[in-house]
C-alpha positions in Angstrom: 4.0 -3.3 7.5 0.5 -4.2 7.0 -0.7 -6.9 5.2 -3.3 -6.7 2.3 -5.4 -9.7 4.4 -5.5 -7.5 7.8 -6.2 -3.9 6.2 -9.4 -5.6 4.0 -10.6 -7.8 6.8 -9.6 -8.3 10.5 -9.4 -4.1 10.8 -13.5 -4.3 10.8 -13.3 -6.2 14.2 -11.6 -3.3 15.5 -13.5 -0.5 17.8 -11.4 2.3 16.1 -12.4 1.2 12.4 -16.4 0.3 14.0 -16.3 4.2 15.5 -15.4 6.1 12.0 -18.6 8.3 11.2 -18.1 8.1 7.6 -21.0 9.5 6.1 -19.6 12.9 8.2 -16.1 12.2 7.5 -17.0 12.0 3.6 -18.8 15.0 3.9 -16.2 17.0 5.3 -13.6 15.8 2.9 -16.1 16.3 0.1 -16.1 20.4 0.8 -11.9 20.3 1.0 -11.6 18.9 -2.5 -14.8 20.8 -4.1 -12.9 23.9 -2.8 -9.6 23.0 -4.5 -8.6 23.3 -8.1 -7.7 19.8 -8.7 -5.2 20.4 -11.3 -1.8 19.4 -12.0 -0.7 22.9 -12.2 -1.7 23.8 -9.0 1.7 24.2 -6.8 3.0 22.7 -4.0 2.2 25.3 -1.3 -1.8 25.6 -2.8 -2.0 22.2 -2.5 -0.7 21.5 1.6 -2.9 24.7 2.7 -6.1 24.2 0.7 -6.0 20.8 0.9 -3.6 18.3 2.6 -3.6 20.2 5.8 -7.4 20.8 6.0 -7.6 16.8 5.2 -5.4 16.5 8.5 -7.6 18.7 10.3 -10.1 16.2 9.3 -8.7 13.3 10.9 -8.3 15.4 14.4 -4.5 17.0 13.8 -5.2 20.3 15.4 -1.2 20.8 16.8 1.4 21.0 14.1 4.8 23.1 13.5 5.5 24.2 9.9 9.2 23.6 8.3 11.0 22.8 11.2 14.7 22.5 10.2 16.4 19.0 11.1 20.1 20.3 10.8 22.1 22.5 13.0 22.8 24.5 9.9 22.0 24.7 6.4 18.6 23.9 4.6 18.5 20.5 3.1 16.3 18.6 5.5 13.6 20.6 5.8 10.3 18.7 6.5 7.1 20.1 5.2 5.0 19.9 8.9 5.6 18.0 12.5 2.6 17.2 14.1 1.9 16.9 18.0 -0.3 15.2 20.1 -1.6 18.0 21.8 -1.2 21.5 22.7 1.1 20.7 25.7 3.5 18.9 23.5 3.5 21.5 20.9 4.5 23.6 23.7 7.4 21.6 24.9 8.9 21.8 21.6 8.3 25.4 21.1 10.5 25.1 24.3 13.2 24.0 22.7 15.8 26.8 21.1 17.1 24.6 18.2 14.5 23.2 15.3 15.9 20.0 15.6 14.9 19.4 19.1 11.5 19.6 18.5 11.1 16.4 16.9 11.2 14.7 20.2 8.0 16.1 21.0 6.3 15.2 17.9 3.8 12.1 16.5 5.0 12.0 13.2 6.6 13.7 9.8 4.2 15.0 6.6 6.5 15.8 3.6 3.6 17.0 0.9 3.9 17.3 -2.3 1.9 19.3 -5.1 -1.3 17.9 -6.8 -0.8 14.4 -8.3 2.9 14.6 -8.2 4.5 11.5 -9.1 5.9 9.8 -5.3 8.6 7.2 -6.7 10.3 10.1 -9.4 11.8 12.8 -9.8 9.7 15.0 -11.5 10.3 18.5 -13.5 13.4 20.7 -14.0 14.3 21.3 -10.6 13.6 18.6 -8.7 16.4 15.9 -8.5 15.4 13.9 -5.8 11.9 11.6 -5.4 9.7 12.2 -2.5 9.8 8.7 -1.5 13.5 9.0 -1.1 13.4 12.1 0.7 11.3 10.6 3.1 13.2 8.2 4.0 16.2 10.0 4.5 14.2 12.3 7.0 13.1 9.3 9.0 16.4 7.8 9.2 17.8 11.2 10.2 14.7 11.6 13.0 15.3 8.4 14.3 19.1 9.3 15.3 17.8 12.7 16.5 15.0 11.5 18.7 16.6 8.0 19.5 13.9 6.3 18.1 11.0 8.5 19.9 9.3 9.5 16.2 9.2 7.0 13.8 6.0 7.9 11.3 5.7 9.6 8.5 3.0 10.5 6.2 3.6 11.5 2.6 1.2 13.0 0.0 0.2 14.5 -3.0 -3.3 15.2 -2.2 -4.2 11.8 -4.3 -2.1 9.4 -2.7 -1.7 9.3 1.2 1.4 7.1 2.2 2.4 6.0 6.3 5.8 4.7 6.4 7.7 3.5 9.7 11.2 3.4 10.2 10.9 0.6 12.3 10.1 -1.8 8.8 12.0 -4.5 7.8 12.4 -2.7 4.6 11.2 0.8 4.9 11.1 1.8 1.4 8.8 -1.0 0.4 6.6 -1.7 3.2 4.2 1.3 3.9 0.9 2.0 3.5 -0.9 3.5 0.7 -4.3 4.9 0.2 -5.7 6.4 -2.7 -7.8 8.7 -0.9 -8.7 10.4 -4.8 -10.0 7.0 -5.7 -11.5 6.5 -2.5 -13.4 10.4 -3.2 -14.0 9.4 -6.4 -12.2 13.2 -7.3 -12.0 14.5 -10.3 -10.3 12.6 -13.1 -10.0 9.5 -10.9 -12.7 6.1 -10.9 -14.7 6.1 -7.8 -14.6 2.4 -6.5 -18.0 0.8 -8.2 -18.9 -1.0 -4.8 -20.1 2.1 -2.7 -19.2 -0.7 0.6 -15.3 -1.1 -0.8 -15.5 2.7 -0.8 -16.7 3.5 2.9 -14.3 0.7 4.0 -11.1 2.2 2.2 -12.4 5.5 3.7 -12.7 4.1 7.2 -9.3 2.8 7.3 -7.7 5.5 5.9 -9.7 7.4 9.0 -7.8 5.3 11.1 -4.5 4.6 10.0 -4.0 8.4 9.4 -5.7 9.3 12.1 -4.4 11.2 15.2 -5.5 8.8 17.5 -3.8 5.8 16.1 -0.6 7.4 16.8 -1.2 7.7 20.6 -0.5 5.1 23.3 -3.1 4.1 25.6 -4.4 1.4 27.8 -2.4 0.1 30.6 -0.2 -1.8 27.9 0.5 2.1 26.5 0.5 0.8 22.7 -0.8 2.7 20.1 -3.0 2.1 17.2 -0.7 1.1 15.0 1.5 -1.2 17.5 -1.7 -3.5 18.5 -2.3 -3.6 14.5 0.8 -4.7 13.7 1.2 -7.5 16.4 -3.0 -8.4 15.2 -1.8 -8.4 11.7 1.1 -11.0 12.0 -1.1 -13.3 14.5 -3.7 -13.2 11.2 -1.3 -13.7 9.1 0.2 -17.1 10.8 -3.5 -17.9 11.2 -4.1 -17.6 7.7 -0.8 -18.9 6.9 -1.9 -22.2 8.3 -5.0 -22.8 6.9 -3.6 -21.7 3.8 -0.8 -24.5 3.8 -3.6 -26.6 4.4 -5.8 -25.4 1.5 -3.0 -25.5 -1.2 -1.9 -28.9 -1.0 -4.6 -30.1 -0.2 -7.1 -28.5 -2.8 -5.4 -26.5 -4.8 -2.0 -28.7 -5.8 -4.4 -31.7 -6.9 -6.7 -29.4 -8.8 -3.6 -27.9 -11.0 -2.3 -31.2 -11.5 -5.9 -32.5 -12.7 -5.9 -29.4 -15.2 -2.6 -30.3 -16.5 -3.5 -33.4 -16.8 -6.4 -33.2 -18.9 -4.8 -30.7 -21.2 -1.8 -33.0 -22.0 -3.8 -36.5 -21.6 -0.2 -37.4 -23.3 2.0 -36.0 -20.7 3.8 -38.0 -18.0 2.5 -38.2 -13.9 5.8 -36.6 -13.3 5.8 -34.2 -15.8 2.4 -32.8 -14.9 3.1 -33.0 -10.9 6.6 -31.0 -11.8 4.7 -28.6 -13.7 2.0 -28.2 -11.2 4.4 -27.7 -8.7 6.0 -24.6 -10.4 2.8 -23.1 -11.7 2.0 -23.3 -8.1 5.2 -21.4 -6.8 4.5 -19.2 -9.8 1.1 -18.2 -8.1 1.9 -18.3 -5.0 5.3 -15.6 -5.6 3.1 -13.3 -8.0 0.5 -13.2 -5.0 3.1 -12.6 -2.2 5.0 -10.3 -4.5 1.9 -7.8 -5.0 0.6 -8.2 -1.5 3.8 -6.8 -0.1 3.9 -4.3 -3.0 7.0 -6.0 -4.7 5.7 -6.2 -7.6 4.4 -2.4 -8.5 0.5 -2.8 -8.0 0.4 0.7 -7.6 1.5 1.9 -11.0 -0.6 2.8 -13.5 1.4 1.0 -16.3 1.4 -2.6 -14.7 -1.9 -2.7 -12.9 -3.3 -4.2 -16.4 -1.0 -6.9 -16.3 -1.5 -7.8 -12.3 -2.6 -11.0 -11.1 -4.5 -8.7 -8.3 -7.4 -7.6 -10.0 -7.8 -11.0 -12.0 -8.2 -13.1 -8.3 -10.5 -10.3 -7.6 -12.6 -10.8 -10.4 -12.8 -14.4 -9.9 -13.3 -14.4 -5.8 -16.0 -12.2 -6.4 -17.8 -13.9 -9.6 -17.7 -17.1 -7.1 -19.4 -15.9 -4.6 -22.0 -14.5 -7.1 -22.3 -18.1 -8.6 -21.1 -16.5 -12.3 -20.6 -19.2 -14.6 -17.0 -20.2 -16.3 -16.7 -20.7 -20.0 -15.2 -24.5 -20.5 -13.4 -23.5 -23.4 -12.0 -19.8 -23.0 -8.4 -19.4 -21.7 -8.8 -16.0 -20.2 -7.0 -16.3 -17.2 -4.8 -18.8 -18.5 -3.3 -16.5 -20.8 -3.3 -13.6 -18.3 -1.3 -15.3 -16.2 1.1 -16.6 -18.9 1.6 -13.1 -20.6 2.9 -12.7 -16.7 5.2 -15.1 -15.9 6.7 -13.5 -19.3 6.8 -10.2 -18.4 8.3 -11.6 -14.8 10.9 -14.0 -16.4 12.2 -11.1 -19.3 11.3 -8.2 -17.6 9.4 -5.1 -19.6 10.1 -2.0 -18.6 7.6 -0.6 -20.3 5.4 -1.3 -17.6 8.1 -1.0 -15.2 9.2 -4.7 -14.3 12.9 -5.9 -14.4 13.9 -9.1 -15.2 13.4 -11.7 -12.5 17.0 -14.1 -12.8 15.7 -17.0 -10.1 14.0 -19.2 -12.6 11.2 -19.7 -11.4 9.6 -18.4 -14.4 12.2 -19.3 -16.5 10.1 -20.9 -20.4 13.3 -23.1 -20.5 12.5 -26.7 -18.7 8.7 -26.0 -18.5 7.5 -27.3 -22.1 4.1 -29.1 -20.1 3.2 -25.2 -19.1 4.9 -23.5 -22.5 1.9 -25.5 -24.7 -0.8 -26.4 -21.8 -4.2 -23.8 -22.0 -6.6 -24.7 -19.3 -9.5 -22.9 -19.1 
């Protein structure tokens, strides 16, 4: 929905993200959370008074209707809160007899969950359903209702702080996530050791979530979220380019150099066959997590990501650290991988990958190559 590349960089160079007050915004979240008992035990209903819906607050969501029925009868879509633009709106939909109605009227669905509840699962004795599903099927049930009128919906645990759009191409794996604890640095979760990365995280989750995003304005009436979109694709083709450019023009010749030296032995087109596929290999583990295809978010694979590893490295560049000639660190890294791609491991919650791309079979220059 939004890419990794737009939400880390070219949302700065927006007024919204420039306007966050963030040393007040921290401050005010700060007193939500040191007023909660951040526990696991604490319940579902705790957790959206004491703390979701004062974080709301927070982020200027001052109109909102509590479990507003989307069925004519029964109880079984039933979202948590329906927030409104502003008093008027709320009013109109108060207008309206029937719950169902009153979505028409609204900015955008929260479904909240209890404390640290797991999003993805379903999760103790009677709960069959996860979150992230029921989501869904309210959007897709909102859409019909307001013929396309209310399209966002926020879901949370208190933690995690999802946005999701019905309009995606694939709603259930493009949305935005924020680890607002992480962000906090809350209790029983790492703080992010660069104080910037912090305040930046905080800012966009300031504007992404925030009430003003959702509205249109301008004489182009677009919201927040439209303009970023449409911004985020023209960044992405822009990138796209030079990044074509970059790869086979630098990065192509330097694998093939590598491989290369490591089997002196080895056949020009061996090594350029081999270079080409560790280069697909990269370039579909880096695509994968970016669009959150790969589970980035999970505690059990985040070890194992390619993410955090092209982190390291970007940032021990531009510090001018020094590589070891002889260790294989990120060799093997990236190897234990393609494995756990090409096999699957569901203990850290990857199925097999059948395209063959990261198939050992055919690759023997890459099975016994270690490049440092």
């Amino acid at each position: 929905m939004f890419s990794t590349d737009y939400l880390a960089e070219a949302i700065k160079s927006s007024p919204a993200y420039q306007g966050v007050d963030v040393a007040t915004l921290r401050g005010d979240l700060n007193r939500i959370a040191a007023a909660f008992p951040q526990d696991t035990k604490t319940n579902e209903s705790q957790t959206e008074d004491d703390f979701i819906w004062p974080v709301l607050a927070a982020l200027g969501w001052s109109e909102s209707l509590r479990q507003q029925n989307l069925t004519v009868s029964g109880r079984d879509d039933v979202p948590d809160g329906l927030l409104f633009a502003n008093a008027e709106a709320k009013a109109a939909a108060n207008a309206q007899p029937e719950q169902w109605r009153r979505y028409e009227h609204g900015l955008a669905v929260v479904e909240s969950k209890r404390w640290a509840r797991p999003l993805d699962r379903a999760s103790g004795r009677h709960e069959t359903t996860a979150p992230s599903t029921q989501m869904l099927r309210y959007l897709r049930r909102i859409d019909d209702l307001t013929n396309g009128k209310l399209r966002w919906g926020i879901l949370t645990n208190g933690l995690r702080w999802r946005l999701y759009w019905a309009g995606a191409r694939s709603i259930s794996e493009e949305f935005l996530e924020i680890d607002l604890g992480r962000v906090l640095g809350l209790v029983g979760v790492d703080l992010f050791s660069d104080e910037e990365a912090s305040d930046h995280w905080l800012r966009v989750f300031a504007v992404m979530f925030g009430r003003e995003a959702f509205l249109a304005t301008g004489i182009d009436q677009k919201t927040f979220h439209e303009r970023a979109r449409s911004e985020a694709a023209f960044y992405e083709e822009r990138v796209a380019a030079s990044l074509s450019r970059v790869v086979f023009d630098q990065v192509f010749p330097s694998l093939a150099r590598a491989l290369a030296e490591s089997a002196p032995e080895a056949s020009l087109d061996d090594v350029r066959d081999a270079a080409l596929i560790l280069l697909y290999r990269l370039l579909f583990l880096l695509y994968a997590e970016d669009r959150d295809l790969l589970p980035v978010n999970d505690d059990r694979y985040d070890d194992y990501a390619l993410r955090p590893v092209r982190l390291d490295i970007g940032e021990r560049v531009t510090n001018g650290d020094t590589f070891s000639s002889t260790a294989a660190k990120v060799w093997a890294h990236i190897s234990d991988l393609s494995r756990i791609v090409d096999k699957g491991d569901a203990s850290v919650g990857i199925p097999p990958y059948n395209g063959g791309l990261f198939a050992t079979s055919g690759t023997t220059l890459l099975a016994s190559a270690r490049n440092p």
